[in-house]
C-alpha positions in Angstrom: 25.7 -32.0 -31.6 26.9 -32.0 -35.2 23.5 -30.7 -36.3 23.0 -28.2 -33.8 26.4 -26.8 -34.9 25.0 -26.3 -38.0 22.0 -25.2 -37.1 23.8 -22.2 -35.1 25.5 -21.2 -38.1 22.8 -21.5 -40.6 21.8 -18.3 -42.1 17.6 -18.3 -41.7 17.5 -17.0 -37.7 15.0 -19.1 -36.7 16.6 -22.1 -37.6 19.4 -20.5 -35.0 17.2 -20.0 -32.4 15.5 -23.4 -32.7 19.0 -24.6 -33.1 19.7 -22.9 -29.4 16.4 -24.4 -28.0 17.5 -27.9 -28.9 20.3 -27.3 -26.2 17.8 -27.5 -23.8 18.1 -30.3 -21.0 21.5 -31.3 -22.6 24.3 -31.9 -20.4 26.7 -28.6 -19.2 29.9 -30.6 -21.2 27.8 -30.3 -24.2 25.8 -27.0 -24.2 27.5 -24.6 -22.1 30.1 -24.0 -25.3 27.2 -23.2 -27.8 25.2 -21.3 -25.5 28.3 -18.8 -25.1 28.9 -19.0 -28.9 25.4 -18.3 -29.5 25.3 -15.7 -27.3 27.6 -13.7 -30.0 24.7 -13.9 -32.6 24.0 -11.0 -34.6 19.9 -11.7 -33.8 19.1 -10.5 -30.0 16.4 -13.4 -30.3 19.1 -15.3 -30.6 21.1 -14.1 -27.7 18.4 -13.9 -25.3 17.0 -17.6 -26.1 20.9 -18.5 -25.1 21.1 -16.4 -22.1 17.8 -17.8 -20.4 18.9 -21.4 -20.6 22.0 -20.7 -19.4 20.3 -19.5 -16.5 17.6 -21.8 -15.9 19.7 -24.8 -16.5 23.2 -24.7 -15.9 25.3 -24.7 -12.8 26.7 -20.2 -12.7 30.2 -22.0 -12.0 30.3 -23.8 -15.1 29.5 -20.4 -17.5 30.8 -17.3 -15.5 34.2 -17.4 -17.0 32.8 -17.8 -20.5 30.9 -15.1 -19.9 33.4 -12.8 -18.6 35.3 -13.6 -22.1 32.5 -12.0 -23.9 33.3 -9.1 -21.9 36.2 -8.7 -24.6 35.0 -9.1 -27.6 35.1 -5.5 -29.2 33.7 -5.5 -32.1 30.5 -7.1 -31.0 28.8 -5.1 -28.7 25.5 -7.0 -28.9 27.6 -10.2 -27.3 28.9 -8.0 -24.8 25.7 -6.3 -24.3 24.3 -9.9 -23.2 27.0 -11.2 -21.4 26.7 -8.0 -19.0 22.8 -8.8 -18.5 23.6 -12.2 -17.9 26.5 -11.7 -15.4 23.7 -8.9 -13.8 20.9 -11.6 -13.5 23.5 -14.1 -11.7 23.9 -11.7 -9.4 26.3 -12.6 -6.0 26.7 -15.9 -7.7 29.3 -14.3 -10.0 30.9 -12.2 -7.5 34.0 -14.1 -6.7 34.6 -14.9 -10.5 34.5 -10.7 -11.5 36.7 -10.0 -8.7 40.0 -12.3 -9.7 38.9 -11.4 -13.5 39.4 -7.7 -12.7 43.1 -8.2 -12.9 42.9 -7.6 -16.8 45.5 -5.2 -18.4 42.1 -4.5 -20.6 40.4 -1.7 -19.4 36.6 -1.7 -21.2 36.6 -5.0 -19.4 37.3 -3.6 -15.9 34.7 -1.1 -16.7 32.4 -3.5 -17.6 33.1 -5.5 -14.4 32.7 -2.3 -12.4 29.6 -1.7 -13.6 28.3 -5.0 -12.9 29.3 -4.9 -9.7 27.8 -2.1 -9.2 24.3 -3.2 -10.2 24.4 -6.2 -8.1 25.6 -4.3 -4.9 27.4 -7.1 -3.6 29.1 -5.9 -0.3 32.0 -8.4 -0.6 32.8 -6.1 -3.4 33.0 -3.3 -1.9 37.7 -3.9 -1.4 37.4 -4.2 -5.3 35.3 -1.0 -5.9 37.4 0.9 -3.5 40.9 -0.1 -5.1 39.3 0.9 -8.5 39.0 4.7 -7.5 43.0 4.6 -7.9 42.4 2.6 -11.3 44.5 3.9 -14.6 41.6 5.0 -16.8 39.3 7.7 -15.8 35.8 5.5 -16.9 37.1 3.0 -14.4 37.5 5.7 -11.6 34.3 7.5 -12.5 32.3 4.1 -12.8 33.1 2.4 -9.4 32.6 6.5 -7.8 29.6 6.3 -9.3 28.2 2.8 -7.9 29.9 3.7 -4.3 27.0 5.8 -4.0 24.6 4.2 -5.0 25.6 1.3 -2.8 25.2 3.6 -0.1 27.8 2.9 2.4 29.2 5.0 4.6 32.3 3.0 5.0 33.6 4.5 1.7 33.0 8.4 2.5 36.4 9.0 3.0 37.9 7.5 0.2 35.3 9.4 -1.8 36.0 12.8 0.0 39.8 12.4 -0.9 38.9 12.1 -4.3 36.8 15.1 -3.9 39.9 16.9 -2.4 42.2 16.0 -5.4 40.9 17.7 -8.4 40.2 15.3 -10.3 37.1 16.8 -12.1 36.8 13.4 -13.5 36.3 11.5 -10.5 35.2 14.5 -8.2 32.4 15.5 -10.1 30.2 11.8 -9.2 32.3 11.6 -5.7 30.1 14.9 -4.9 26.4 13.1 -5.7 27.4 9.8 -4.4 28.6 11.7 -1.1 25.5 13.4 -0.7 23.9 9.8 -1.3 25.6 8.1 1.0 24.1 10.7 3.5 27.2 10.7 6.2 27.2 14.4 7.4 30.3 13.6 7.8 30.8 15.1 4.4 29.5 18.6 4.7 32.6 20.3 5.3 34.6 18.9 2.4 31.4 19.2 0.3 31.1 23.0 1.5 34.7 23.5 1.2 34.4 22.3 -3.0 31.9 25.2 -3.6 34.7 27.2 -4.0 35.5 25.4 -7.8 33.4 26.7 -10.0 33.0 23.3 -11.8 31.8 21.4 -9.2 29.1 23.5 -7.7 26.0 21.9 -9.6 26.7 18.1 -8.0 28.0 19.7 -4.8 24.8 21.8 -4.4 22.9 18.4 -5.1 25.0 16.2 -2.7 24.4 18.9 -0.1 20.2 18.7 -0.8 20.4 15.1 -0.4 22.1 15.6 3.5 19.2 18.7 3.8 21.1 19.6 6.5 20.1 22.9 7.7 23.2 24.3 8.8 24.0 24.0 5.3 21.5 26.7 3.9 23.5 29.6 4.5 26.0 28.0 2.0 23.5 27.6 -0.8 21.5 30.6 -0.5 23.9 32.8 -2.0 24.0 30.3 -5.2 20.5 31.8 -6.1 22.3 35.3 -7.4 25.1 33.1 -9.0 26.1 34.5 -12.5 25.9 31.0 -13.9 22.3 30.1 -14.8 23.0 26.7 -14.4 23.9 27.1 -10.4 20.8 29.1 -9.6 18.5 26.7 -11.2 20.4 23.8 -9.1 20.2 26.2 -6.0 16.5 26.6 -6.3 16.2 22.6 -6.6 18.6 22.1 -4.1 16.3 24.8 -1.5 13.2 22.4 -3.1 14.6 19.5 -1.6 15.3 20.8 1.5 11.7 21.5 2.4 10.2 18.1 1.0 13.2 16.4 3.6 11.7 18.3 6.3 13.2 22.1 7.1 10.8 24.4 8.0 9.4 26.5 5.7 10.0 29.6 8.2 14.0 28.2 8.5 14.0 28.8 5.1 12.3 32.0 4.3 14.9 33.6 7.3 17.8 32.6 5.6 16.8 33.7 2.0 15.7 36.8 3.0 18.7 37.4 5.5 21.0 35.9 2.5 20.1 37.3 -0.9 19.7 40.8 -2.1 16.1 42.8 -3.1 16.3 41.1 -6.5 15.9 37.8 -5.2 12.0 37.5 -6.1 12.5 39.4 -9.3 15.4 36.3 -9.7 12.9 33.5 -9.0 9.6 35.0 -10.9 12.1 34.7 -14.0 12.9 31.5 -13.3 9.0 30.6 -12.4 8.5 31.1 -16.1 11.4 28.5 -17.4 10.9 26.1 -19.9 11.9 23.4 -17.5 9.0 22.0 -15.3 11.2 21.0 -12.1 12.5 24.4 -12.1 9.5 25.9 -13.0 7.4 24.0 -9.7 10.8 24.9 -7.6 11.0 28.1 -8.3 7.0 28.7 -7.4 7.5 26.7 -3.9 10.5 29.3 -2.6 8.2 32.9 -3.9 5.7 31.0 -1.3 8.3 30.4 1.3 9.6 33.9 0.7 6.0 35.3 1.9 6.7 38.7 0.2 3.1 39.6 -1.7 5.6 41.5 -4.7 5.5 37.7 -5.7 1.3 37.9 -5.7 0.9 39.0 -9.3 3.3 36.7 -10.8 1.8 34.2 -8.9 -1.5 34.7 -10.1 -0.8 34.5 -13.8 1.1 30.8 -13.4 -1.7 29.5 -12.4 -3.7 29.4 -15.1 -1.2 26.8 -16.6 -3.4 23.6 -15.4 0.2 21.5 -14.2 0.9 24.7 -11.9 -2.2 25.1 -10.1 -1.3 23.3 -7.0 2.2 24.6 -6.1 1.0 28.3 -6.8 -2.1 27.5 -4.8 0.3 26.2 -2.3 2.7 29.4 -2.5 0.2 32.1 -2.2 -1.2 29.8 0.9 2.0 30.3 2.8 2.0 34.2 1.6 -1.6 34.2 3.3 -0.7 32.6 6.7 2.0 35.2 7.1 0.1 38.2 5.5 -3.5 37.3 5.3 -4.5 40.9 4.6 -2.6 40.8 1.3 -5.1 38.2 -0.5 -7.7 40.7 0.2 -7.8 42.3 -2.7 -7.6 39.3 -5.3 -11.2 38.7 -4.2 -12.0 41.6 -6.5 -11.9 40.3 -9.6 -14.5 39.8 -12.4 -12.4 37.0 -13.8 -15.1 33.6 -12.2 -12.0 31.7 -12.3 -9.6 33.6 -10.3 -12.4 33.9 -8.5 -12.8 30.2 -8.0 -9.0 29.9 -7.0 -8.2 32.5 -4.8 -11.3 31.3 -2.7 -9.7 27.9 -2.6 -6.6 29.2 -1.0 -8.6 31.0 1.5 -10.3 28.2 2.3 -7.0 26.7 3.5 -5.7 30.1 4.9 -8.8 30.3 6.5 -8.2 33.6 8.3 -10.9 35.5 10.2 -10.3 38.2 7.9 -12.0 36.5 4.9 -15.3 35.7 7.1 -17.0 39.0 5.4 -16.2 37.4 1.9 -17.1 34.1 2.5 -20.5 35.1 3.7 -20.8 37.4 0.6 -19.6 34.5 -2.2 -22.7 32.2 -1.0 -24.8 34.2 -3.1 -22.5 34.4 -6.3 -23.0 33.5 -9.0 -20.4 30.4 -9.3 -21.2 27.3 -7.7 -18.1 26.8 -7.1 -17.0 29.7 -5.3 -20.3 29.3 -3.6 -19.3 25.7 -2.2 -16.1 27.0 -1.4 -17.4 30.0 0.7 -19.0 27.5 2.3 -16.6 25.5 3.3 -14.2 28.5 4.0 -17.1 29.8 7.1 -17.2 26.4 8.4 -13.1 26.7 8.7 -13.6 29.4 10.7 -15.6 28.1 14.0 -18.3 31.0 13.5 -21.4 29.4 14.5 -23.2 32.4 13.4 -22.6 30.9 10.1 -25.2 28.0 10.1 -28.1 30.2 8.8 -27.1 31.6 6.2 -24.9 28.3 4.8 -27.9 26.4 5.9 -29.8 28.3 2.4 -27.2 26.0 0.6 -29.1 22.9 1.1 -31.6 23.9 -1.3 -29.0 24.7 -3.7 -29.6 24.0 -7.4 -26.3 22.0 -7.7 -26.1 18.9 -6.0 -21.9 19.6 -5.3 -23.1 23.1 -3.6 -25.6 21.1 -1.4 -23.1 18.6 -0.4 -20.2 21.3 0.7 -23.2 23.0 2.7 -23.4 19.5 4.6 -20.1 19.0 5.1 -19.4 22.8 6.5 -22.7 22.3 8.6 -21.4 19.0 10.0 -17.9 21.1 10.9 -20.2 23.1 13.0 -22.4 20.4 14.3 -21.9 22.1 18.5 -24.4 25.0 16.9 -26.7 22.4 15.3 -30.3 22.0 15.9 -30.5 18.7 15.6 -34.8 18.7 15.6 -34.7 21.2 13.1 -33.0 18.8 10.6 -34.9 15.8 11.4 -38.3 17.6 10.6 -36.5 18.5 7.5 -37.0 14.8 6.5 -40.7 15.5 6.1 -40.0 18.7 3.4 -41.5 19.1 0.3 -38.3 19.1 -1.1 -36.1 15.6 -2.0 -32.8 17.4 -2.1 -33.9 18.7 1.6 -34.8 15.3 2.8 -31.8 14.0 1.3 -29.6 16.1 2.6 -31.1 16.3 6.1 -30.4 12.7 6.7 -26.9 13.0 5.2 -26.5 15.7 8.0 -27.8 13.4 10.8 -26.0 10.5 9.8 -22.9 12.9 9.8 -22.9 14.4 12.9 -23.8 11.3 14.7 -27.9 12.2 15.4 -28.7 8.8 17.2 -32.2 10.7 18.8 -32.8 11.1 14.8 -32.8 7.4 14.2 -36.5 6.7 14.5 -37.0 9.3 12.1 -34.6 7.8 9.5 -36.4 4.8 9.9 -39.4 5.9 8.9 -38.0 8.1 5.8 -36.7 4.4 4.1 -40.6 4.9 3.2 -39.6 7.7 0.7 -40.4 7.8 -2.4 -37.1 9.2 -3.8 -34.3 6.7 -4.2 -31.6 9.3 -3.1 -33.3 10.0 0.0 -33.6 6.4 0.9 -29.6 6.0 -0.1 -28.7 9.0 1.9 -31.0 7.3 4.6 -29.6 4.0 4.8 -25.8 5.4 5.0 -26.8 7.5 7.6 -27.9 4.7 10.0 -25.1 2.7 8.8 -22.8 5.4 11.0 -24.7 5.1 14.0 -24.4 1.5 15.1 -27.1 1.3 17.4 -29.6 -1.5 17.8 -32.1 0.5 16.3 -30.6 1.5 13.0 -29.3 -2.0 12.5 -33.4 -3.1 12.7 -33.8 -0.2 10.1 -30.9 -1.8 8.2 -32.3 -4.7 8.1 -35.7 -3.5 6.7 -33.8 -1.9 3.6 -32.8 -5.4 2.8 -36.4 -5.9 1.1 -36.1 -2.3 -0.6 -37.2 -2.6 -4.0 -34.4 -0.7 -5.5 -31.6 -3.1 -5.6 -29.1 0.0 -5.0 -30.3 0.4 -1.5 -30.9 -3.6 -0.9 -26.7 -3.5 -2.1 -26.0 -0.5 0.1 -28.0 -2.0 3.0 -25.9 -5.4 3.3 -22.7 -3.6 3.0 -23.4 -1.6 5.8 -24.6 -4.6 8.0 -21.4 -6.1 7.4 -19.9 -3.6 9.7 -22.6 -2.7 11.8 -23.3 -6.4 13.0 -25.8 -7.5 14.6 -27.4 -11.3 14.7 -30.2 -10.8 13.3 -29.2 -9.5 10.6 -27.7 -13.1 9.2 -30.5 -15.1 8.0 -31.5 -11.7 6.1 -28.3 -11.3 4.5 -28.2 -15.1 3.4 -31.6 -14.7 1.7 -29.6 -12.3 -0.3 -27.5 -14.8 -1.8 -30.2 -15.9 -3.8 -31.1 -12.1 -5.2 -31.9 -11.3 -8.7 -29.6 -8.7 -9.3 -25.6 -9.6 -8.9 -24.7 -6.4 -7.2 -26.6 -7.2 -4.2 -25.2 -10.6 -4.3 -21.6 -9.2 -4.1 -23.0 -7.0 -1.3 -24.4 -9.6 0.9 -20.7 -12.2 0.6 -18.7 -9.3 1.1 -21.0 -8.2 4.3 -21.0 -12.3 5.7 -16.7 -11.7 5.1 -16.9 -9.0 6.6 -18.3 -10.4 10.0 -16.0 -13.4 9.9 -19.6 -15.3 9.7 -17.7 -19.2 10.1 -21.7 -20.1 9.7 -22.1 -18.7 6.4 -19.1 -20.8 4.8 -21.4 -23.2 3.3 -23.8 -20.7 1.7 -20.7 -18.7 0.1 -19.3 -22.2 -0.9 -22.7 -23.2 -3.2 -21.9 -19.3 -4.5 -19.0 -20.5 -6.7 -20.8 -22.6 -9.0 -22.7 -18.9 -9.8 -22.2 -18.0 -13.2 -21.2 -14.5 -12.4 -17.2 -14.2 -12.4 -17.5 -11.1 -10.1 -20.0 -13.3 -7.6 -17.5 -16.4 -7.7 -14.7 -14.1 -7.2 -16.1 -12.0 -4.5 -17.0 -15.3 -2.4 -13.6 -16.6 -2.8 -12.0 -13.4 -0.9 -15.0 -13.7 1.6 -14.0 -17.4 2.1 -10.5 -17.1 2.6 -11.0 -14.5 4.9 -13.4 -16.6 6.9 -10.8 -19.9 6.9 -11.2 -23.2 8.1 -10.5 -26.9 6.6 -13.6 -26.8 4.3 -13.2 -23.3 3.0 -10.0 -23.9 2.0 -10.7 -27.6 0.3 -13.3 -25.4 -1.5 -10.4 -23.0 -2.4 -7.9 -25.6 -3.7 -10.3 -26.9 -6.0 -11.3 -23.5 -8.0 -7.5 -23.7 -8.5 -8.7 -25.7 -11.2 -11.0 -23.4 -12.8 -10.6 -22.0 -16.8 -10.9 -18.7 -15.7 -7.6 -16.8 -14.9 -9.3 -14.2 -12.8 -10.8 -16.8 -10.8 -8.0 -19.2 -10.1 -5.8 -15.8 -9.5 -8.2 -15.0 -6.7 -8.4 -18.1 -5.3 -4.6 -18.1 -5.3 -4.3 -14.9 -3.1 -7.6 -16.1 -0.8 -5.3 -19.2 0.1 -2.6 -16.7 0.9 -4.5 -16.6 4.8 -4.0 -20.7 5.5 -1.0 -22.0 6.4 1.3 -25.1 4.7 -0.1 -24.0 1.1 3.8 -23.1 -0.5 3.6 -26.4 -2.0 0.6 -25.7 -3.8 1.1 -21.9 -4.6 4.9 -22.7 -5.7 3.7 -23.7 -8.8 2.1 -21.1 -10.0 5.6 -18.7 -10.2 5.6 -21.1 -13.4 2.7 -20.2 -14.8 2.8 -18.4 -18.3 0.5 -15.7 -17.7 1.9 -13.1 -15.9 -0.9 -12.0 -13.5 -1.2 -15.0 -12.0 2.2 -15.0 -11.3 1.7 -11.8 -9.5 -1.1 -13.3 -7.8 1.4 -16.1 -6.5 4.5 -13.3 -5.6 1.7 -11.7 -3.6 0.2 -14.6 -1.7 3.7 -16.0 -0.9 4.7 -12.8 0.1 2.5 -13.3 3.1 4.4 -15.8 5.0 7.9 -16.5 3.3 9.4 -19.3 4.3 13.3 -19.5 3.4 12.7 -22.1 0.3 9.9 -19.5 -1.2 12.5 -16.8 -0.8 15.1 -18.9 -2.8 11.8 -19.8 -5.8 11.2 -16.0 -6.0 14.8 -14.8 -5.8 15.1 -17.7 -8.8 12.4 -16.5 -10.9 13.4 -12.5 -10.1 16.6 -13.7 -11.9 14.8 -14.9 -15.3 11.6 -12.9 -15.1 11.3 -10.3 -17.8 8.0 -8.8 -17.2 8.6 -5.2 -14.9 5.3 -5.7 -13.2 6.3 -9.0 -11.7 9.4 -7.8 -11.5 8.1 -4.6 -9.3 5.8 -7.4 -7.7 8.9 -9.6 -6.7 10.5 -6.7 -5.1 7.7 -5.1 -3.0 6.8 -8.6 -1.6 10.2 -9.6 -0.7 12.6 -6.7 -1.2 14.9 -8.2 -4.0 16.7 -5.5 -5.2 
């Protein structure tokens, strides 16, 4: 112990560290002292190394009061720094020792205690936050104010309204958010009545938008015409959050217009055009909700600012359910990519009004606006529209050609089905192509036979387009096709074909798909486990098992999930063993395949350990699917050391450690 001494004193920081390491495994009597002391180290390698065996290997009990004395130390913040992570990363197990320590005449301590607290959100600490809003020193007041809302419960909203009530700017200011946090509604009339003081506005008028209540509105409107720039922007963002919690748009549009003065739109187009993006998007969102076209031009020149285009296209799509009429005239433009836009909104308007311009745009110029117009007729119900968006399918751009499918298949009660099977036979592959994309998309099961016959087709794309569109009719028939494009010599269509039999069905279709295993080309491989997964095929467990001695990663992997979907006694032996494997990616895989058998924790449990980070993932994830109380205690231990943020994030989706 002599020598580590030293060691922890020596100059060269590495000789510290390793000086720290040597602690490890050494009894609490004899470490715990030179972790804390080494915890004061100028090196945060130093610290760090300290902090993680404290809490890996020592009882909290034993180190939380040395800890807390770090809390004191003022002239080294890097000690105090550490002992607050640490404290943090112990979590409840250090509540009871914070609470009697808070009785300290030294006040950065109670702050620091508050604020630790606050991060582990310990309800038993809630007595302890609530006597600190009466603390001596203002940080105190403002810190544990601060956490009360974050903590979210509504037990404390009174205490925080009085302190709202008392004008204390210090305190009142973060009692304002953490009431409008806490989301008691309770709250609204204190929080109304302290728009009245100037200073508190801006975290009133955000306390208020996280209630969104809409009684409320009429209260904040009138904040838009403020003199203070400051308040309007936080009224616009306040107004913003109100319509993503839910008001209706039209709620909102009565009480802006009933509320605010003719200057209102001139008041948000300015603000459209500030240098700050949330207020910039904001701003945009209420000149749509206002549905006044003054707001068209200004709209119109945002969005050529690429991060804009969607809230103005949004905006001038509520102006254009009110006033269709009043995007008229923004057709008429030579500008192609106004052009482009303002057809995009009318697509989602989709008025009768624009039926006129939609059928004129299929002829422009712009494939874009031509796919659009498509689209846009299709919107509309008009079944006179088939002919003439029916020219599209010959289109020279395969996107155009596709959007003349998908508006055709919108008005598939108007389509001649015959017509579009003979188009199978044209001279044309884009027609064939499309054609059977058409069939397979309205659901053509008279066209079947006829699909069948174009897997003869010399064009790849046609026989692709083919083979998805009797995958989406699930008939006998098109699974007999299926089958046949098993054997196609393009290894494309051989992949597409086996996918689609894997949710299709049919038996006849198994001992094809097995012969697949044994394809030259990988892809198909893939294709063919996934389909026999797929089916829950308990017959093909032996096949997919001789597929993990393949030397493709992606086949061994893909077999895996297939196999643990499949389950049973010898898929899962098969399992345990590739948890043996040199490759990562596979032993991760076979990790979260075992995830669907029961009584594994013992062997996934392990893994947590395991230095490389994904594959601790992999185990958060798979033991995520049926956690028992001792995995929750493993993962809450490892959320406590664990450094990385994306096992971090993983810990907490999979078992909601906050």
């Amino acid at each position: 112990m002599q020598e580590m001494r030293k060691f922890l004193s020596d100059e060269d920081v590495e000789l510290r560290r390793k000086g720290v390491l040597a602690l490890r495994r050494r009894s609490s009597d004899d470490a715990i002292p030179l972790l804390l002391k080494a915890m004061e180290d100028t090196s945060w390698r130093v610290r760090k190394t300290a902090a993680e065996i404290l809490l890996e290997e020592h009882p909290p009990e034993r180190s939380v009061n040395g800890l807390i004395q770090l809390l004191s130390i003022e002239d080294n913040a890097g000690a105090r720094n550490s002992a607050i992570e640490t404290l943090v990363k112990l979590g409840k197990k250090a509540t009871s020792f914070l609470l009697e320590a808070f009785e300290t005449g030294n006040r950065d301590v109670r702050k620091f205690i508050i604020d630790i607290i606050g991060e582990v959100k310990d309800r038993k600490a809630l007595p302890l936050l609530l006597k600190a809003l009466k603390d001596d020193d203002d940080n105190v007041r403002a810190s544990a104010v601060e956490h009360l809302g974050q903590m979210g419960d509504p037990a404390v909203v009174d205490a925080l309204t009085e302190i709202l009530k008392s004008g204390d700017l210090w305190t009142a200011f973060p009692a304002a958010d953490a009431l409008g946090r806490i989301g008691d509604k309770k709250a609204i009339p204190s929080l109304i009545s302290a728009l009245a003081v100037k200073a508190l506005r801006e975290p009133v008028l955000k306390g208020l938008g996280h209630l969104s209540a809409p009684e409320t509105l009429e209260h904040i409107v009138p904040f838009l015409m403020d003199t203070s720039k400051t308040i309007q922007e936080e009224a616009i963002k306040t107004i913003g959050v109100f319509y993503h919690n839910g008001v209706s748009a039209s709620f909102i549009c009565e009480t802006m217009s009933r509320l605010s003065g003719p200057d209102l739109i001139n008041r948000l187009v300015s603000h459209a055009w500030s240098k700050k993006a949330d207020i910039r998007v904001k701003a945009i969102l209420l000149l749509g909700l206002m549905q006044d076209e003054r707001a068209l031009g200004p709209l119109l020149e945002l969005y050529t600012e690429e991060s804009l285009v969607e809230d103005v296209k949004r905006a001038l799509v509520f102006i254009g359910r009110s006033k269709p009429g009043s995007l008229l005239p923004l057709f008429e433009t030579d500008n192609q990519y106004q052009k482009r836009f303002i057809t995009e909104v009318a697509v989602e308007v989709a008025s009768p009004l624009y039926s006129a311009v939609f059928e004129n745009f299929l002829s422009d110029g712009d494939g874009h606006v031509r796919a659009s117009a498509a689209i846009g007729l299709s919107m509309l119900g008009n079944m006179t529209a088939i002919q003439v968006v029916k020219k599209l399918l010959s289109d020279p751009y395969e996107d155009v050609q596709e959007a003349a499918v998908t508006a055709l298949s919108n008005l598939r009660e108007g389509i001649d089905v015959d017509e579009f099977i003979s188009y199978l036979k044209h001279k044309s592959p884009a027609m064939r192509r499309n054609a059977a994309m058409l069939l397979g998309a309205v659901g053509a099961e008279n066209s079947v036979s006829a699909l069948g016959y174009a897997l003869k087709d010399e064009d790849v794309s046609v026989r692709q387009a083919v083979i998805e569109a009797l995958s989406s009719m699930k008939t006998d028939e098109s699974v007999k096709y299926l089958i046949l494009g098993l054997t196609d010599e393009n290894p494309h269509i051989r992949a597409s074909a086996a996918l689609s039999l894997g949710s299709v069905g049919g038996e006849k279709a198994l001992d094809p798909l097995f012969l697949l295993l044994s394809d030259s080309d990988d892809t198909v491989k893939v294709s063919a486990i996934r389909s026999l997964g797929m089916r829950g095929e308990r017959k093909a467990v032996k096949a997919l098992i001789a597929m993990l001695a393949d030397r493709n990663g992606f086949v061994v992997t893909t077999a895996l999930e297939s196999l643990g979907t499949l389950g049973g006694d010898e898929a899962r032996d098969a399992l345990m063993k590739m948890l043996a494997s040199e490759d990562r990616e596979i032993r991760r895989t076979a990790i979260r395949s075992l995830s669907s058998f029961e009584g594994l924790e013992e062997v996934t449990l392990p893994y947590l350990q395991d230095p490389d980070w994904a594959t601790r993932v992999a185990a958060i994830e798979a033991l995520g699917k049926r956690p028992t109380e001792r995995v929750r205690t493993e993962v809450e231990k490892l959320f406590d050391r664990e450094e990385d943020p994306v096992v971090r994030r993983a810990i907490k989706e999979a078992f909601d450690v906050r």
